[in-house]
C-alpha positions as CSV (number, residue, x, y, z in Angstrom):
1,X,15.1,4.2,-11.4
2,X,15.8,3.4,-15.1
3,X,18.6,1.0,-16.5
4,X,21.5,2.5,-17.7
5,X,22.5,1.4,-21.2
6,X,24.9,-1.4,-21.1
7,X,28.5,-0.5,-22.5
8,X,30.4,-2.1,-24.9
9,X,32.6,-4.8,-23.7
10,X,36.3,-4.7,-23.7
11,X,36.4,-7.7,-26.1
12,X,33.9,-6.3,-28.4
13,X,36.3,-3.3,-28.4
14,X,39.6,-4.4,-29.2
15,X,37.8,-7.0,-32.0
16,X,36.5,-3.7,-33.7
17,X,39.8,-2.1,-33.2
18,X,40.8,-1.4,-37.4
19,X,44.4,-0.2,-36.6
20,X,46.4,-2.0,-33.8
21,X,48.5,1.0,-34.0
22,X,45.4,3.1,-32.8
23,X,45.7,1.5,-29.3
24,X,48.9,3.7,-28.4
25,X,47.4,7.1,-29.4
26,X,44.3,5.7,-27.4
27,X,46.1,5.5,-24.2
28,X,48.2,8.7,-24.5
29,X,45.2,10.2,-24.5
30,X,43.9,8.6,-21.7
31,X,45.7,9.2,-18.8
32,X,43.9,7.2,-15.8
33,X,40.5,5.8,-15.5
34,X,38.7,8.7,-14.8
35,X,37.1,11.5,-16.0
36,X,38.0,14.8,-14.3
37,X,38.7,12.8,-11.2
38,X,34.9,10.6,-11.7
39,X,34.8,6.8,-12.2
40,X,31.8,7.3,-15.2
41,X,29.9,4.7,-16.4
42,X,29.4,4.5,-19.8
43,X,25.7,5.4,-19.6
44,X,27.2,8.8,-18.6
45,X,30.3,8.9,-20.3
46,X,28.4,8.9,-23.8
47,X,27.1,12.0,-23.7
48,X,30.2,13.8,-23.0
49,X,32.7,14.8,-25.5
50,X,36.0,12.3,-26.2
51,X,39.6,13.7,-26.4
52,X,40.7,14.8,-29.7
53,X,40.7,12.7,-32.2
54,X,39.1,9.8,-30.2
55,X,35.6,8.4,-31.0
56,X,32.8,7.5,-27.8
57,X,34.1,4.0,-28.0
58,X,37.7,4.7,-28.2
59,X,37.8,6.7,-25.6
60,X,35.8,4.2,-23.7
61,X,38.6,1.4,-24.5
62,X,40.9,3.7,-23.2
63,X,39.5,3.8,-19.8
64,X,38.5,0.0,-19.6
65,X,42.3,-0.8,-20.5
66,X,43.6,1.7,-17.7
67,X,40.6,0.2,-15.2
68,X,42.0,-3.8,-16.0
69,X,45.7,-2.8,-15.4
70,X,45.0,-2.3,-11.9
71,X,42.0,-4.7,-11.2
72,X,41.4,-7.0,-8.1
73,X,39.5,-10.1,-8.7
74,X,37.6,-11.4,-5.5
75,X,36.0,-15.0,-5.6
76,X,32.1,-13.5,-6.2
77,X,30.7,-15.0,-9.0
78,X,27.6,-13.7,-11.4
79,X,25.2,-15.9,-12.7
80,X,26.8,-16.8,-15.8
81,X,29.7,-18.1,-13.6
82,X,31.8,-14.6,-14.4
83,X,33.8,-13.4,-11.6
84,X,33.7,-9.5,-10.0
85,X,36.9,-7.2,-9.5
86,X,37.3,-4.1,-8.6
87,X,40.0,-1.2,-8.8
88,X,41.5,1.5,-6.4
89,X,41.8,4.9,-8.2
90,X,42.9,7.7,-6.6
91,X,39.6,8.8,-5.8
92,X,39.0,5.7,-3.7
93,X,42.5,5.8,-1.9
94,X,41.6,9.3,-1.0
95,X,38.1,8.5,0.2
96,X,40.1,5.2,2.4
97,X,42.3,7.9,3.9
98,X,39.5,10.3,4.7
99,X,37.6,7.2,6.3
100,X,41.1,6.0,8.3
101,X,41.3,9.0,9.8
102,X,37.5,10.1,10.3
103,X,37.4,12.3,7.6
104,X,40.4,14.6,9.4
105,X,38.0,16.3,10.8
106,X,37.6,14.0,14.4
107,X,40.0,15.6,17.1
108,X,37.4,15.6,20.1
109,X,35.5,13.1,19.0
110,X,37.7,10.0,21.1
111,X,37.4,11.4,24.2
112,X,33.4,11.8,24.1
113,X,32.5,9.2,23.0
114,X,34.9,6.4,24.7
115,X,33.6,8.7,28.0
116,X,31.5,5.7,29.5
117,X,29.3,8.1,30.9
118,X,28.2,9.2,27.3
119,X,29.2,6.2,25.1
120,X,25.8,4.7,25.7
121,X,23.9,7.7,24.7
122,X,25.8,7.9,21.4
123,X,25.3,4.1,20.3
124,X,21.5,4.2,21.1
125,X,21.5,7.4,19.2
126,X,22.8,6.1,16.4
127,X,21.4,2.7,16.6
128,X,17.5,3.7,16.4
129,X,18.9,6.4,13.3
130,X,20.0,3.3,11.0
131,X,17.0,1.2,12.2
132,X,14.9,3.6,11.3
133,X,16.0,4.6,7.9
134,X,17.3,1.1,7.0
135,X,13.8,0.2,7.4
136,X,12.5,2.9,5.3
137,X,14.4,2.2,2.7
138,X,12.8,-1.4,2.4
139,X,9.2,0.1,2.7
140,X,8.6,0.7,6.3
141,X,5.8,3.8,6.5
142,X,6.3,5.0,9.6
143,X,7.6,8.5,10.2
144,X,10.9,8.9,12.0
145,X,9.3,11.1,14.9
146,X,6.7,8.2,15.7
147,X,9.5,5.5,15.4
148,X,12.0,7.0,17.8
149,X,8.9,8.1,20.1
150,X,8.2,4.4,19.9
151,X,11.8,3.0,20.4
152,X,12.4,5.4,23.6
153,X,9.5,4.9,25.4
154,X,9.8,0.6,24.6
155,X,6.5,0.6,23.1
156,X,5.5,-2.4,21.2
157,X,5.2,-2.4,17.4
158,X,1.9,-1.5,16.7
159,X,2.2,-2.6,12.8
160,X,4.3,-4.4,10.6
161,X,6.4,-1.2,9.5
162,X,7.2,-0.3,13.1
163,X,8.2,-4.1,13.6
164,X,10.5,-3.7,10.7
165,X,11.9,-0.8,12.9
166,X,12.4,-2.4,15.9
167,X,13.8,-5.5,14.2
168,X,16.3,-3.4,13.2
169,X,17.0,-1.9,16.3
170,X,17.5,-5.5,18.0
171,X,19.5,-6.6,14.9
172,X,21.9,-3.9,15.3
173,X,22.6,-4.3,19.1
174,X,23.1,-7.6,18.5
175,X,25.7,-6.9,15.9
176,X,27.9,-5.4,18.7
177,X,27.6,-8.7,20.4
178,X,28.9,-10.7,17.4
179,X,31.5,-8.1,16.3
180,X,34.4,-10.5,17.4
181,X,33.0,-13.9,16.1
182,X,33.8,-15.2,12.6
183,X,31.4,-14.6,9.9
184,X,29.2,-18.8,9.6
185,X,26.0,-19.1,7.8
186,X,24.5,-19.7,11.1
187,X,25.3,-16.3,11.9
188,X,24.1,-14.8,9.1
189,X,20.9,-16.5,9.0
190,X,20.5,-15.5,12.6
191,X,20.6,-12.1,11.9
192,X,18.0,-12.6,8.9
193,X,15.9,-14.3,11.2
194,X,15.9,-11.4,13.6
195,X,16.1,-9.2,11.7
196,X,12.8,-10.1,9.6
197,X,10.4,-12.2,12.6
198,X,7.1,-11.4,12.0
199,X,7.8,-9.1,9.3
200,X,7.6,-10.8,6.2
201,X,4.9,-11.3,3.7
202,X,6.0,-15.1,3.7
203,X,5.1,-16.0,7.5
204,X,8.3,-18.9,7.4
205,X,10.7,-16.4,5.3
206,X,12.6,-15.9,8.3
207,X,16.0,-17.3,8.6
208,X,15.7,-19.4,6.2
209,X,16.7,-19.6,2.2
210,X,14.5,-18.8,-0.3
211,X,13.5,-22.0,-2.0
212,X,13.8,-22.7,-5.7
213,X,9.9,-21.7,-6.4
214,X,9.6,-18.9,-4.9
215,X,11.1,-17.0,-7.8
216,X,12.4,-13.5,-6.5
217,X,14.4,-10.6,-8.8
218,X,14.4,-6.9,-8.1
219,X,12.1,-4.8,-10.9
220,X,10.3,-1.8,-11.3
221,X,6.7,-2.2,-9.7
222,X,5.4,0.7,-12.3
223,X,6.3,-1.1,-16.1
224,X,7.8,-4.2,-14.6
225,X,11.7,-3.9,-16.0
226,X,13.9,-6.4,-14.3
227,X,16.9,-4.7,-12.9
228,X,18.2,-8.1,-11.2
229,X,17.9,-11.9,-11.4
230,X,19.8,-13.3,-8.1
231,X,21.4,-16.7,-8.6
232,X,19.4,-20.1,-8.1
233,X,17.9,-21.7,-4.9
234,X,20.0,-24.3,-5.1
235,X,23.6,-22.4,-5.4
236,X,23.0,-20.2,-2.2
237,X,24.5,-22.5,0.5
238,X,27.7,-23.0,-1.7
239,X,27.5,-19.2,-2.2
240,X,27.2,-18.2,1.1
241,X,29.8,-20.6,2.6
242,X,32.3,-18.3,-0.3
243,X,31.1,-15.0,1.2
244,X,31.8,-16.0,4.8
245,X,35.1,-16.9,3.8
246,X,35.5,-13.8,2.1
247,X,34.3,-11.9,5.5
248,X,36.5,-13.9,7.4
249,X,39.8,-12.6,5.1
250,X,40.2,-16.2,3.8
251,X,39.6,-15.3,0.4
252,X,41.8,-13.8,-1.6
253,X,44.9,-15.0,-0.9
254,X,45.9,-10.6,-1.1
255,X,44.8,-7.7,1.4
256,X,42.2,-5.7,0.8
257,X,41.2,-2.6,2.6
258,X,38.6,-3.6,5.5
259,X,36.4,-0.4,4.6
260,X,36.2,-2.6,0.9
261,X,36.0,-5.9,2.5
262,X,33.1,-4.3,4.8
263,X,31.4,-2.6,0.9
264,X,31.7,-5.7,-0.9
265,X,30.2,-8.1,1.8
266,X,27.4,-5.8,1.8
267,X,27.3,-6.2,-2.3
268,X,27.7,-9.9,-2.2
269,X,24.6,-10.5,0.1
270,X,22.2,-8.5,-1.6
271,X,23.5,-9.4,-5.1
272,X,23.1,-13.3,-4.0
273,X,19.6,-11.9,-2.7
274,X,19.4,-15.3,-0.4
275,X,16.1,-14.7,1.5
276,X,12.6,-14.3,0.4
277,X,12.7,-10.5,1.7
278,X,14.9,-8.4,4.4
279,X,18.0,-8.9,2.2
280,X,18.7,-5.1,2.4
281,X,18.5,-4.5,5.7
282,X,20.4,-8.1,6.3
283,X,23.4,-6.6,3.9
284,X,23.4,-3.6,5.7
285,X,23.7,-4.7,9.1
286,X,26.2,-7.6,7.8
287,X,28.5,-4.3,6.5
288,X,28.6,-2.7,10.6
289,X,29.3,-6.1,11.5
290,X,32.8,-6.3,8.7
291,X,33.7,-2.7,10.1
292,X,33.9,-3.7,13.7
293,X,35.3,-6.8,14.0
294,X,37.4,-5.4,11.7
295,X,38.2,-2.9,14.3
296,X,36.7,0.3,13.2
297,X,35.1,1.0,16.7
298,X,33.6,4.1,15.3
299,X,31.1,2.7,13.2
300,X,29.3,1.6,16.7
301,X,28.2,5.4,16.2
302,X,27.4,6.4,12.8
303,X,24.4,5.7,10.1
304,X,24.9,4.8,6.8
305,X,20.9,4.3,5.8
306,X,20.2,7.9,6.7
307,X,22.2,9.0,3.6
308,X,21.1,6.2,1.8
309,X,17.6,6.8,2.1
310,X,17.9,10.6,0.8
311,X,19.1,9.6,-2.4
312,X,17.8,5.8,-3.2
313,X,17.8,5.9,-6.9
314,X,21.9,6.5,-6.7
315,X,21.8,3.8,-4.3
316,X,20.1,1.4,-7.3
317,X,21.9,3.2,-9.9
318,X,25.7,2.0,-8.1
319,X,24.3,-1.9,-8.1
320,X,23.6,-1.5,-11.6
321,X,26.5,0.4,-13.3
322,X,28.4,-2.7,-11.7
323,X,26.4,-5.4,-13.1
324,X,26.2,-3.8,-16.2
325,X,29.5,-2.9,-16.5
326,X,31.2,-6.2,-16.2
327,X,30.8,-6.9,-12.8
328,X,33.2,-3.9,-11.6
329,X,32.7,-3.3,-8.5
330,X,34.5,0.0,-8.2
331,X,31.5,1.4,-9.0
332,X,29.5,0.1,-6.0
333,X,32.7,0.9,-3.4
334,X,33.0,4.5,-4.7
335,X,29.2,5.4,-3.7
336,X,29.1,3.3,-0.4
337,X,32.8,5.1,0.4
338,X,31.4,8.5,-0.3
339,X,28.3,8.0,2.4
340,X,30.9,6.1,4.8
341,X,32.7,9.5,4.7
342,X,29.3,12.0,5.1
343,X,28.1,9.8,7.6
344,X,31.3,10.7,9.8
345,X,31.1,14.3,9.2
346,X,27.5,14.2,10.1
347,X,28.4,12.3,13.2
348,X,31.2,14.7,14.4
349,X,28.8,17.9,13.7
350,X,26.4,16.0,15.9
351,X,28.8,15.6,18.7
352,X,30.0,19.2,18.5
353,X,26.4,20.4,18.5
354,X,26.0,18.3,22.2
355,X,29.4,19.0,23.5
356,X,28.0,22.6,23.3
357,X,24.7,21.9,24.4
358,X,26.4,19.6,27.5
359,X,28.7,22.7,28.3
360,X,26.2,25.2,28.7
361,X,24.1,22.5,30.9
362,X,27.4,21.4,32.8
363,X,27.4,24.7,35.0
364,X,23.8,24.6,36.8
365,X,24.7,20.3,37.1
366,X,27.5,21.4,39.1
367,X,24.7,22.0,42.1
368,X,23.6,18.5,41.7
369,X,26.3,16.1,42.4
370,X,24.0,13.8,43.7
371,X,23.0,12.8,40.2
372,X,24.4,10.1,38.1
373,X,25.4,10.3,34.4
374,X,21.8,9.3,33.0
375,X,20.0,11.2,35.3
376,X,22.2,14.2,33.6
377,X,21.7,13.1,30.0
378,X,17.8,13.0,31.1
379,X,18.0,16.5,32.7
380,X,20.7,17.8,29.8
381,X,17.4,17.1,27.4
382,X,14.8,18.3,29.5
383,X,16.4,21.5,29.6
384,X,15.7,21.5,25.7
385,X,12.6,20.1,25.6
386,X,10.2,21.8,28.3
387,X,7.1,19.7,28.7
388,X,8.6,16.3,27.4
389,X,7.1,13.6,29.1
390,X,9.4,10.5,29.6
391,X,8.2,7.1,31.3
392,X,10.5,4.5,32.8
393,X,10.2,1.9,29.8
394,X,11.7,4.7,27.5
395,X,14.4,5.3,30.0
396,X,15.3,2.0,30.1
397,X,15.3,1.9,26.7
398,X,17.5,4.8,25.8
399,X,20.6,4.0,28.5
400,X,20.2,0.6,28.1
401,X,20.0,-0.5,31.8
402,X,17.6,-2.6,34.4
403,X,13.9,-1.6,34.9
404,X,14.4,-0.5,38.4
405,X,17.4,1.2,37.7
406,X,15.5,3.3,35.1
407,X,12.3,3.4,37.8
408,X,15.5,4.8,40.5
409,X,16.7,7.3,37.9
410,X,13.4,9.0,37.3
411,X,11.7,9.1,40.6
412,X,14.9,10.3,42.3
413,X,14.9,13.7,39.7
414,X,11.3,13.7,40.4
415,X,12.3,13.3,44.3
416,X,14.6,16.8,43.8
417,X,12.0,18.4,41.9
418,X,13.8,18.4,38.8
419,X,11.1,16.3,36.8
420,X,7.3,16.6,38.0
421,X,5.7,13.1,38.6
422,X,2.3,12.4,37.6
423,X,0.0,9.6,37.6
424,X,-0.7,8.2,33.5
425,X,-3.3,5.5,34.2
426,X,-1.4,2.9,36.1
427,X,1.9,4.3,35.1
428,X,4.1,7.1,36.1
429,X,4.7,9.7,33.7
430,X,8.0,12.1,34.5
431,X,7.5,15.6,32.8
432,X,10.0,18.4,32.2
433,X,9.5,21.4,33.8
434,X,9.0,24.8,32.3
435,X,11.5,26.5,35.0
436,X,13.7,23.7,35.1
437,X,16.7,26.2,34.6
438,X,15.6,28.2,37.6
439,X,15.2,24.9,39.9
440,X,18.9,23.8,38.7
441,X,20.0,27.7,39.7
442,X,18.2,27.8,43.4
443,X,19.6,25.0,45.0
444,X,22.3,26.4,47.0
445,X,22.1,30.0,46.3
């Protein structure tokens, strides 16, 4: 990640501006405050070619005059005491709409997964994906096939990345449990706290503030360019106190869309970068918490790190073309509204894919009405996955119920000979047959 050249400032423009009279011509050729429908930064905008008769920089005060007519100023201060704001072009009111009504594309998608026979499946699904790749994008090594082997079976972590992983995972369940409190500091350093024990360099980091000599800022590890400098030790109980206000809709005294409340919370935590480490993952999971107690009961199902992690240097790049740009945020909402929106496709392309896989396993279940919902979800997969070995602790894991429940589940398919028991040192392992569609076909026939 590089940083992007800083623009001119809006001051600096109009003081340069020879001919007052030159400001009229400026804005009749700039319509709106984009650029073929794109919010650019000037880092980008530079190297493309102005309207007629307008220089870079003109064209550039242009744009900066249509941004300020309709800016929104929240109470989120830099460091040199200069507030944030941010604007709704069309693009973003059109990325809102998309996100209001799932991305038009979510007509099944109520049903399935308010079903309480599958609602479980779908949040633990969707809970170990953003643990996983939350935690990836702050380091953690671990493939995702080992980490979701490890967070279905209930293995322990075995290192400090897979820690970091199940950290998550905890964090994020508990999120649901908090969704209808207000936003305190407590809160928030409760979920650091978890969200970071015993996987910090720093072995008291967690849940705690960083103090004033443990100097922290965000730079390159290669040639050592500071990208960010986070506020001082001493501002960040003040500073937090403002952003749980903000969470809260205290602050400002205007509405602003949730999906933006939810974008800019996540914005203000990790620009006030409070903790030693685990400020990422903390913003993240404080965003999911905005979004449903905001009441967007949907984002109990989707990830937002998954996208995040496939393109981390646009990630970077929206913190900085805010910073650099005057502290406009618009930048930083456009990016995080844009994976808000593929992360709901991607989810309703998932549930298509197991509505279709459920309704070609729904016909051989109809033999076995003896078995509950999760003993169906188990058999649903085996069916895909002959030879899969599943234990109880995974079981318990993935359906989120009692030990002995999950120990009832398994031995009772293994008891109609729809999973084969064996002996795994002093545990029983449950594996799926080869013929499992053939034993779901004979009974009865």
């Amino acid at each position: 990640m590089r940083m992007p050249q800083t623009p001119p400032t809006f001051g600096q423009l109009m003081s340069s501006l020879k001919k007052p009279d030159h400001l009229v011509a400026i804005l009749q050729a700039v319509g709106d405050s984009t650029f073929n429908g794109r919010y650019l930064h000037w880092d980008e905008l530079r190297f493309r070619t102005p309207p007629e008769s307008l220089t870079g920089e003109d064209w550039w005060l242009g744009l900066k005059m249509r941004r300020q007519s309709g800016c929104r100023r929240i109470p989120l201060q830099d460091i040199r005491g200069q507030g944030f704001q941010f604007t709704v072009p069309d693009l973003v009111t059109d990325l809102l709409h998309q996100i209001d009504r799932g991305s038009g594309t979510f007509v099944e998608i109520p049903e399935q997964v308010t079903n309480a026979e599958q609602r479980d499946r779908y949040v633990v699904r969707s809970l170990m994906e953003e643990a996983i790749t939350s935690s990836q994008l702050e380091g953690a090594a671990t493939t995702r096939e080992v980490a979701k082997k490890m967070l279905a079976e209930g293995r322990k972590p075995r290192d400090r990345s897979e820690r970091m992983i199940v950290n998550n995972y905890v964090t994020m369940r508990r999120i649901i449990e908090l969704k209808e409190s207000p936003l305190t500091p407590d809160m928030v350093l409760q979920v650091h706290r978890e969200i970071s024990h015993d996987a910090l360099d720093i072995n008291d980091g967690a849940g705690r503030f960083r103090r004033a000599d443990e100097n922290i800022n965000i730079s390159d590890p290669i040639d050592g360019t500071v990208f960010h400098t986070p506020p001082p030790a001493t501002e960040l109980p003040m500073r937090l106190q403002a952003m749980c206000d903000f969470a809260n809709g205290k602050t400002p005294g205007s509405f602003i869309h949730p999906v933006i409340r939810g974008i800019i919370l996540h914005f203000w935590l990790a620009y006030d970068h409070p903790f030693v480490d685990g400020n990422g993952r903390t913003s993240r999971a404080l965003f999911y918490w905005q979004m449903l107690h905001s009441g967007y009961w949907l984002f109990e199902f989707i990830s937002i790190s998954q996208f995040l992690r496939k393109a981390p240097v646009q990630y970077g790049t929206a913190f900085l073309h805010t910073e650099t740009d005057e502290n406009d945020l618009t930048y930083f909402i456009i990016h995080q509204a844009d994976i808000i929106r593929r992360s709901l496709i991607e989810l309703h392309a998932y549930v298509g894919r197991k509505s279709s896989e459920t309704r070609a396993c729904l016909d051989a279940l109809q033999k076995h009405p003896e078995l509950n919902h999760r003993q169906q979800a188990v058999i649903s997969h085996a069916s895909r996955h002959p030879g899969f070995v599943y234990n109880i602790a995974g079981h318990q894991a993935r359906q989120a119920v009692t030990y002995a429940t999950a120990r009832a589940d398994l031995l009772g398919l293994a008891k109609v000979k729809l999973l084969e028991q064996r002996k795994a040192g002093r545990m029983f392992a449950f594996i799926a047959p080869r013929d499992l569609e053939l034993r779901l076909q004979s009974k009865g026939s």
